[in-house]
C-alpha positions, 0 to 999 in steps of 0.5 A: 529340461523343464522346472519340474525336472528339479521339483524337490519332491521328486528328486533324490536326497542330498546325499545320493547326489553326485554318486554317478560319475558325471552327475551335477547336483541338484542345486546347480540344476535349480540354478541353470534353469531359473527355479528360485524356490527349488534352489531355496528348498536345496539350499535350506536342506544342506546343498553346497552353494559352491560345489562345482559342476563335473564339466567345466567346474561351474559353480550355481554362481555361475551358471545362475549369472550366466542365465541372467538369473538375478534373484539366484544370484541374491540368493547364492550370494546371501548364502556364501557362494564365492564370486572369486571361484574360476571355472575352466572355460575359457580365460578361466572366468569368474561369475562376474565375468560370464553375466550380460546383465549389469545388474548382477555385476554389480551385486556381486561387485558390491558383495566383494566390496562389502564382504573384503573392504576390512582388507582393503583399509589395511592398504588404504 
């Protein structure tokens, strides 16, 4: 599937998304196939950044560090996307642990550790 597969000038409206059964929204595809503006566009026009995908319950979180795609994984994260999400594969990874790339371990470490440390000091 190539990138102009999720042009947004060719694809539907957001809210005839996810009609069909089986169908994974338009940012998820963006952001499986590496496509930073299309995900930039989807996400300024009302795209849910942690809705899942119907398989495996993949988030654009997911697929985006499973591909190794840095400046999606930026963009999500910035945007509110939960790196604490499971999916259903195996061991029910999270984000962090289906990524090969350090680099995007540790933004999404350095995310939690920003956006949790108030709870964190509680105990510390």
């Amino acid at each position: 599937m190539s990138k102009e597969y999720v042009n947004p000038n060719k694809v539907l409206p957001r809210k005839e998304c996810n009609k069909e059964e089986g169908s994974c929204c338009v940012l998820f595809v963006a952001c499986s196939k590496g496509c930073l503006e299309c995900a930039k566009y989807f996400i300024q026009n009302g795209s849910d950044v942690n809705e899942r995908e119907p398989f495996y319950g993949m988030t654009c979180l997911h697929a985006a560090a499973y591909e190794n795609y840095f400046d999606i994984v930026k963009l999500l994260l910035e945007n509110g996307a939960d790196p604490t999400i499971s999916c259903n594969l195996e061991g029910n990874p999270k984000a962090i642990d289906i990524s090969s790339n350090p680099q995007i371990k540790e933004i999404i470490v350095n995310y939690i550790l920003k956006k949790y440390s108030n709870h964190c000091a509680i105990y510390s």
